[in-house]
C-alpha positions as CSV (number, residue, x, y, z in Angstrom):
1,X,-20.2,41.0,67.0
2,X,-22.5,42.2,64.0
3,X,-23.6,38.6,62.8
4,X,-26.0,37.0,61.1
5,X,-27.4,32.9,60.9
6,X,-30.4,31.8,59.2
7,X,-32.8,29.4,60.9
8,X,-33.6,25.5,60.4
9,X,-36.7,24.6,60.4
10,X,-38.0,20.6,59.8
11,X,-41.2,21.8,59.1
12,X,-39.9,23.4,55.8
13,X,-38.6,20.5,53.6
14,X,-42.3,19.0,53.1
15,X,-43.5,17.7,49.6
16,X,-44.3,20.6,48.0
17,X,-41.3,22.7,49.1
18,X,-38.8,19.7,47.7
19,X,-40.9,20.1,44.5
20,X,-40.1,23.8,44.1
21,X,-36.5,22.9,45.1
22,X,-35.5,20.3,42.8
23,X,-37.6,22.3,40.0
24,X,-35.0,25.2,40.6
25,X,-32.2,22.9,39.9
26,X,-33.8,21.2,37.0
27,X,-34.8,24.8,35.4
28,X,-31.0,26.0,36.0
29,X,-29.5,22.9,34.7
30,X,-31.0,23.1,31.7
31,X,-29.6,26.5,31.0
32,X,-25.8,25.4,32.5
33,X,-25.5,22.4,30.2
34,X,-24.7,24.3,27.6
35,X,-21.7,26.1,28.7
36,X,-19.5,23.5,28.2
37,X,-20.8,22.5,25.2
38,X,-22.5,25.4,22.9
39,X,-19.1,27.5,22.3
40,X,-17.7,23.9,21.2
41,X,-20.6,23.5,19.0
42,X,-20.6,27.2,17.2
43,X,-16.9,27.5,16.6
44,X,-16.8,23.6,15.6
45,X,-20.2,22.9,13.6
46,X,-21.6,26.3,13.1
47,X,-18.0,27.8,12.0
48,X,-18.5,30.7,13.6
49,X,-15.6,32.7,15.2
50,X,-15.0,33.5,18.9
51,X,-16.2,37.4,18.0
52,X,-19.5,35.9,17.3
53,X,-19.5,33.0,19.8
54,X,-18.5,36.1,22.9
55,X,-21.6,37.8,21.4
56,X,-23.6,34.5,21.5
57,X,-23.0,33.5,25.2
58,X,-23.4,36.9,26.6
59,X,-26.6,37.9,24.1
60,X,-28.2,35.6,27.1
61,X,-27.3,37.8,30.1
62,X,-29.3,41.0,27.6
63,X,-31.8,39.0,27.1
64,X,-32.7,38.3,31.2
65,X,-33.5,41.7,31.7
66,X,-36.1,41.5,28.6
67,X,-39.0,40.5,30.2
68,X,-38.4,41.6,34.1
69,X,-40.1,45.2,34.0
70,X,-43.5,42.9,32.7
71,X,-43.0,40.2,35.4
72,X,-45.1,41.8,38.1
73,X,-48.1,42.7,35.5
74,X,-48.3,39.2,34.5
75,X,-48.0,37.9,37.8
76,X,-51.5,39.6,39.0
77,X,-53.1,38.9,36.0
78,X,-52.4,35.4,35.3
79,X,-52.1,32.4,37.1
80,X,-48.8,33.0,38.4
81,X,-47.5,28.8,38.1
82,X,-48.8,29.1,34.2
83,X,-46.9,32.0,33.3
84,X,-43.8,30.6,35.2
85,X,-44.6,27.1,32.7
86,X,-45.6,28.8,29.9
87,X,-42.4,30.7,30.3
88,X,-40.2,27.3,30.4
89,X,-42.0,25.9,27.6
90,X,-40.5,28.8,25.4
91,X,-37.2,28.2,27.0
92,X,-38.2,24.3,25.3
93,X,-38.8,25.9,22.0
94,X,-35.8,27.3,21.7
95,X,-33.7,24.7,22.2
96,X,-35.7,23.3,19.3
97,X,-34.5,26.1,17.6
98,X,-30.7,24.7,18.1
99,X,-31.7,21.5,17.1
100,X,-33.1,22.2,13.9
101,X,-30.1,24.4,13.2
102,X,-27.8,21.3,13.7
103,X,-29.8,19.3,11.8
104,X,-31.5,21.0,8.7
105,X,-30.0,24.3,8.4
106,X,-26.8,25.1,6.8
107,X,-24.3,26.4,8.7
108,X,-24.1,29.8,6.4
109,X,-25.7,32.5,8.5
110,X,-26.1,30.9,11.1
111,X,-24.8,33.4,13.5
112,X,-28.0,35.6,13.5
113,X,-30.3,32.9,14.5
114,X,-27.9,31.7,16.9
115,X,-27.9,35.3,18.3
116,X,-31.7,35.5,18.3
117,X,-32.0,32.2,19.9
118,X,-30.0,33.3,22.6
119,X,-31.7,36.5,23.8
120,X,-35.1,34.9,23.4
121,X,-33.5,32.0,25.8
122,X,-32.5,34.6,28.2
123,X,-35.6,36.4,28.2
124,X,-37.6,33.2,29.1
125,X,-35.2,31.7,31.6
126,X,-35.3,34.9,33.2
127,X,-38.8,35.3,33.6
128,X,-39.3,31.9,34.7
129,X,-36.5,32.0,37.4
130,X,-38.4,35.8,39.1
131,X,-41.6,34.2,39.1
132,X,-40.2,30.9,40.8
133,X,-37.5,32.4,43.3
134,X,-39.6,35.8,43.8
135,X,-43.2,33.8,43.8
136,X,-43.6,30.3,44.0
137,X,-41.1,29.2,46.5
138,X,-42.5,31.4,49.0
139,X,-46.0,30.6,48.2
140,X,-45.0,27.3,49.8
141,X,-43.9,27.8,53.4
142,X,-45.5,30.2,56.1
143,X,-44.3,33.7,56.6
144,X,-41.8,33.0,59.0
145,X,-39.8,30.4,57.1
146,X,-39.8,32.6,53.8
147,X,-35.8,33.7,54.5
148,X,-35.1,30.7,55.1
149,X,-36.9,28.9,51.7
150,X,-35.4,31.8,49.4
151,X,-31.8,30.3,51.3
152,X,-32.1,27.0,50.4
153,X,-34.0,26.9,47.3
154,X,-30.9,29.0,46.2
155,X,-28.2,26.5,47.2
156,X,-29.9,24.1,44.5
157,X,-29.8,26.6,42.1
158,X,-26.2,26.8,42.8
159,X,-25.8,23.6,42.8
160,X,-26.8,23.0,39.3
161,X,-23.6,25.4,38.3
162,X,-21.6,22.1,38.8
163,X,-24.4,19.4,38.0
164,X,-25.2,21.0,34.6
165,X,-21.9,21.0,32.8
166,X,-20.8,17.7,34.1
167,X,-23.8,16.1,33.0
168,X,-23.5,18.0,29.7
169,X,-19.4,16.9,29.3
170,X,-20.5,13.0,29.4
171,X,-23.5,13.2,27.4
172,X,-21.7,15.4,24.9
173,X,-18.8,13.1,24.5
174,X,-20.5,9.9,24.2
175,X,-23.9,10.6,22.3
176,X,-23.2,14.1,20.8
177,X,-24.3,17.7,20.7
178,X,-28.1,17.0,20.1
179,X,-28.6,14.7,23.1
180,X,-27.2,17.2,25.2
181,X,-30.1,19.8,24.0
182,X,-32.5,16.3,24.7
183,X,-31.4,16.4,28.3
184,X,-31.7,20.0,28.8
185,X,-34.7,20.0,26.8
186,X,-35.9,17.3,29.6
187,X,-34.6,19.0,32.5
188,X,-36.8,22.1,32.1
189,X,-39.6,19.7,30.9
190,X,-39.3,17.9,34.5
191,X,-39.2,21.3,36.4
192,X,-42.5,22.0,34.6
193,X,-43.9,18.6,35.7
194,X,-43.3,19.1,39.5
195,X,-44.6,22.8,39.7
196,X,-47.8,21.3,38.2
197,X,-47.8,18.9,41.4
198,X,-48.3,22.2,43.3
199,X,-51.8,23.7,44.0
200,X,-51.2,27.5,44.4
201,X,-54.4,28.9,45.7
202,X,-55.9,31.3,43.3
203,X,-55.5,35.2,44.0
204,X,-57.7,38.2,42.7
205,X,-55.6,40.4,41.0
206,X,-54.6,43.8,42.2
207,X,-55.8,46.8,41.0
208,X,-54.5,49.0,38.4
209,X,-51.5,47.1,38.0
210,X,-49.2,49.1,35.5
211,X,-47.6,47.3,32.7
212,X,-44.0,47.6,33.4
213,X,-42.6,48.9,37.2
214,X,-39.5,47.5,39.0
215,X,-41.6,45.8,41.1
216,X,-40.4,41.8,41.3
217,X,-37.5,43.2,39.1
218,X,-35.0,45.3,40.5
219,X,-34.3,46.8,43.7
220,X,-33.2,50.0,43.3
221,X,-31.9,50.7,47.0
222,X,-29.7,47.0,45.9
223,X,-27.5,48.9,43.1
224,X,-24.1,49.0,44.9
225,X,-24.9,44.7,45.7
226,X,-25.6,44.5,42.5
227,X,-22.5,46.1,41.1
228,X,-20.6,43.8,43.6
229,X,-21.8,41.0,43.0
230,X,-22.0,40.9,39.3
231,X,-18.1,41.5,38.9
232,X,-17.8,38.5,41.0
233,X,-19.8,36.8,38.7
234,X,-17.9,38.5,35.9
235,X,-14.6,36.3,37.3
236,X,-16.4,33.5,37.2
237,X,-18.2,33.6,34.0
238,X,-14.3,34.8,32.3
239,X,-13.2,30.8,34.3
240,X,-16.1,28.9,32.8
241,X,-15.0,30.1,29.2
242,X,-12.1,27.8,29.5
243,X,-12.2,24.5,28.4
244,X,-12.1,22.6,32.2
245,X,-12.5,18.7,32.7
246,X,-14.9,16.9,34.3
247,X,-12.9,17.0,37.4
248,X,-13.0,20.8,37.8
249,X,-16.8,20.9,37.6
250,X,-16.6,17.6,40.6
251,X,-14.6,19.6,42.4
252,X,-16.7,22.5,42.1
253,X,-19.7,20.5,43.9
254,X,-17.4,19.7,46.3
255,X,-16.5,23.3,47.7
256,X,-20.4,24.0,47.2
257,X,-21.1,21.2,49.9
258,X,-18.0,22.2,52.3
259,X,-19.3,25.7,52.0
260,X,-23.0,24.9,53.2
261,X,-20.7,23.5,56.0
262,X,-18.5,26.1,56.7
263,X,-22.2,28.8,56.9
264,X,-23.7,26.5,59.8
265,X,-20.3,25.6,61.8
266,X,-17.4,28.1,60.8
267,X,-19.2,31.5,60.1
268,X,-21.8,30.6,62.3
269,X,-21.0,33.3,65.3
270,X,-18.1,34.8,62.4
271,X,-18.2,38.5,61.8
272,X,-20.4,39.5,59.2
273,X,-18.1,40.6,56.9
274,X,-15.9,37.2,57.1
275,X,-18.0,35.2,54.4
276,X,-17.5,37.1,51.5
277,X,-13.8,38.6,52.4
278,X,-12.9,34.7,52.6
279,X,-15.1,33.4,49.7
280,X,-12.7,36.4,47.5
281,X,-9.8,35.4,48.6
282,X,-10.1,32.0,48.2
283,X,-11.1,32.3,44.7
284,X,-8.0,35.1,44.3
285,X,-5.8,32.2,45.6
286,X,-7.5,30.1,42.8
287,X,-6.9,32.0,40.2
288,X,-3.7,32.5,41.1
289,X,-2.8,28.7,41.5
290,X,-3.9,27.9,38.2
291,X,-2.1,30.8,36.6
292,X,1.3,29.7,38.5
293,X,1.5,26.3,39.1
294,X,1.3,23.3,37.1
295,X,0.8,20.4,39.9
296,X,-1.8,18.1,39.9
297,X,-3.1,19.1,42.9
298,X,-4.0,22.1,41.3
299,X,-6.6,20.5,39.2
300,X,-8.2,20.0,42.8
301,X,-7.5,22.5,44.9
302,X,-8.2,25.4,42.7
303,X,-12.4,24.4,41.6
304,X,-12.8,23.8,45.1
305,X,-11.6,27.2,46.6
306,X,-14.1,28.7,43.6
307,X,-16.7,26.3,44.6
308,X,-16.7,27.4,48.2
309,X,-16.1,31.3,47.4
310,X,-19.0,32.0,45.1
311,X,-21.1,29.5,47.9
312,X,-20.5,31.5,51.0
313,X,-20.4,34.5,48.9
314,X,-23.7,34.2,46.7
315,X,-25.8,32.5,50.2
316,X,-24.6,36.2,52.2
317,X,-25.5,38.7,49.1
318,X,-28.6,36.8,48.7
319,X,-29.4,37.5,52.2
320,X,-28.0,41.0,52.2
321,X,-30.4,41.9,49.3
322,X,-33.5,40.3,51.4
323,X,-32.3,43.0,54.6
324,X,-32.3,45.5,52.0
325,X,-35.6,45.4,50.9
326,X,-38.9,47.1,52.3
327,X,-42.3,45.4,53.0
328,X,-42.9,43.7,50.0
329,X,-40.4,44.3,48.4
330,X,-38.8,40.4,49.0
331,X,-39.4,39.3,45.1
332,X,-38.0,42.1,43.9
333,X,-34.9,41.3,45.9
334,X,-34.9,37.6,45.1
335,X,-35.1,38.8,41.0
336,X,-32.3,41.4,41.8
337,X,-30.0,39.0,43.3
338,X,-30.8,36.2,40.1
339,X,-29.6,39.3,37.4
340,X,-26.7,40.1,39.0
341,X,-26.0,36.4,39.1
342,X,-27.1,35.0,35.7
343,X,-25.8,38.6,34.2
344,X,-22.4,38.5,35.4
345,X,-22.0,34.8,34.4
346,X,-23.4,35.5,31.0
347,X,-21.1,38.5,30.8
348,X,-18.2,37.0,31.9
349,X,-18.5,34.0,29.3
350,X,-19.5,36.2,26.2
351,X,-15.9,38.0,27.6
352,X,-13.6,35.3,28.0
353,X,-14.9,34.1,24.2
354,X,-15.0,37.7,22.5
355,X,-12.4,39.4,24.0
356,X,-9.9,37.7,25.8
357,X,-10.2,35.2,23.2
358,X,-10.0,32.1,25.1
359,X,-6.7,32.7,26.1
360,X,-5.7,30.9,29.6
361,X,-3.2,33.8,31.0
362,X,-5.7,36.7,29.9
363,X,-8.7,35.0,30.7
364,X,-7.3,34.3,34.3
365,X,-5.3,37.3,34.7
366,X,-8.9,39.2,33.9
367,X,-10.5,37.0,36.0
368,X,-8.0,37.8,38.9
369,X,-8.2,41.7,38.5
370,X,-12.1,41.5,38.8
371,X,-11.8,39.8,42.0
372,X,-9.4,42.0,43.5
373,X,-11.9,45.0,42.1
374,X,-14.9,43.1,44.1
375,X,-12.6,43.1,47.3
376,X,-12.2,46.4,47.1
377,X,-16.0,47.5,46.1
378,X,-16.9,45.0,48.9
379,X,-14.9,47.5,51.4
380,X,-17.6,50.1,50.7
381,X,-20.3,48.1,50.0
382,X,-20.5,46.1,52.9
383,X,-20.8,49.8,55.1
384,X,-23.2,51.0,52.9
385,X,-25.1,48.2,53.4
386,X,-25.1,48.4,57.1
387,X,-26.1,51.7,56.7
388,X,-29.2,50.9,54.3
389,X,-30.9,47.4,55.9
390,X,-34.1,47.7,56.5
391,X,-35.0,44.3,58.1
């Protein structure tokens, strides 16, 4: 059978790997808590309607793809860890920005800034993320164990997807909006603190490095991936714009964690194609449970189908886009694999908010044709990608 496994090895999970790990987590909780909490916030507070609060949450997915086409100039001409902290520290700044808006400013006008805020927040994030998934991760395990790092690294990434918001949902609704953008603010400021544990050995820079290239940005052999995978994100993105409960964001962490245990004892000799053809359906019977039924089973059964479809289904595309890069090429397939993720996700919330308006049945119906589109791409995709591997 055409499989695939990744490898375990002990020697992996030393000091400074852990370090770069539970960075990655902080750094993406930080930007998660606020989906719970900022539409709440702009169409409360701020007055602003959903038009503006769609443009607000998915101005963030534009703004990722800002600063990627610099990434790889900055990268050989700077201390790679201080561009990824520097990079953060903006990300610090402008959650100040949201602060001061809650606090001083009016709420008149405040959509522009909001809008600005966002973008810049997006472009930072995004930088920070290719230089620490592409870069730094891999800077701290041998060759041979690289694969597996960018695996695992990823699953706390993922992890933060339930983490984030349900952290966010009890600060928010004991201590208030503010405190939430304290905690974020101290997440990413925690991330900064344990790359700076790190020593990264200094490397001459390349020569005649140009400004802006694709290079630890986009793969462009990973475009039908990419299209793929961000209208699975898309689905998910179009779910999180709901208001869900604390519970669906538990159960959510649950179907992560049965999923890392479905990869090593389920799928392990599966077909190849099996993960992401069950990871779809499960979240298509999801989708379709919470648009049916009105049991309270639902309420735990349905976040832990998602959890475990976009697990199984984000660990295989990450690993698909590694096979489809060249020699040196792994960064730029760790960064591609981030866009489509953080993109879709983006997308799919500024969508639920601007468009389907917040509306459960069109939000969910939406949500269930994008997944059924995915299934189908996947059909092609998943030849075409046997076709195109290069490792």
């Amino acid at each position: 059978m055409n499989t695939q496994n990744t490898p375990v090895h002990i020697h992996l999970w030393h000091h400074d790997f852990w370090r770069m790990a539970i960075a990655n987590l902080l750094l993406a909780m930080s930007v998660y808590m606020l989906i719970p909490v900022l539409p709440a916030w702009m169409l409360g507070s701020q007055q602003l309607t959903l038009q503006q609060t769609g443009l607000a949450m998915g101005a963030f997915g534009a703004g990722l793809f800002l600063l990627g086409g610099f990434t790889s100039f900055l990268v050989q001409h700077y201390r790679r860890n201080q561009v990824c902290i520097v990079a953060i520290l903006l990300m610090v700044a402008s959650l100040a920005v949201l602060y001061y808006q809650n606090r001083y400013w009016p709420a008149v006008d405040a959509f522009p800034l909001i809008l600005l805020q966002r973008v810049a927040m997006g472009a930072f994030f995004g930088l920070a993320q290719m230089i620490l998934s592409s870069t730094l991760i891999i800077d701290t395990c041998e060759s041979f164990q690289r694969t597996e790092a960018n695996h695992s690294a990823s699953w706390f990434g993922r992890f933060s997807l339930s983490l984030g918001p349900l952290f966010a949902i009890v600060i928010y609704r004991h201590w208030g909006f503010e405190t939430v953008l304290w905690a974020s603010a101290g997440c990413a400021l925690t991330a900064v603190v344990l790359i700076m544990l790190v020593h990264f050995p200094f490397r001459a820079p390349a020569d005649q490095v140009p400004v802006m290239s694709l290079d630890r940005f986009l793969l462009p052999q990973g475009s039908v991936l990419f299209a793929n995978q961000l209208l699975i994100m898309l689905s998910v993105g179009l779910l999180l714009s709901l208001p869900l409960p604390m519970q669906f964001y538990s159960m959510l962490m649950v179907g992560f964690l049965l999923a890392i245990l479905a990869q090593r004892f389920v799928f392990r000799e599966a077909e190849l194609k099996s993960e992401v053809v069950s990871g779809l359906v499960l979240m298509g019977a999801a989708l379709l449970m919470l648009l049916t039924r009105q049991q309270a089973v639902v309420g735990y059964l349905a976040p832990l189908f998602v959890g475990f479809g976009i697990g199984i289904i984000g660990s295989r595309f990450l690993l698909f886009f590694i096979k489809l890069s060249r020699h040196c090429q792994r960064g730029t397939s760790q960064s591609t694999f981030m866009l489509a993720w953080e993109g879709g996700l983006a997308l799919g919330l500024g969508l639920g908010y601007g468009v389907c308006l917040s509306d459960r049945p069109t939000v969910l119906i939406a949500a269930l044709v994008l997944v059924v589109a995915a299934l189908a791409l996947y059909q092609f995709a998943h030849g075409w990608f046997l076709g195109h591997k290069n490792r």
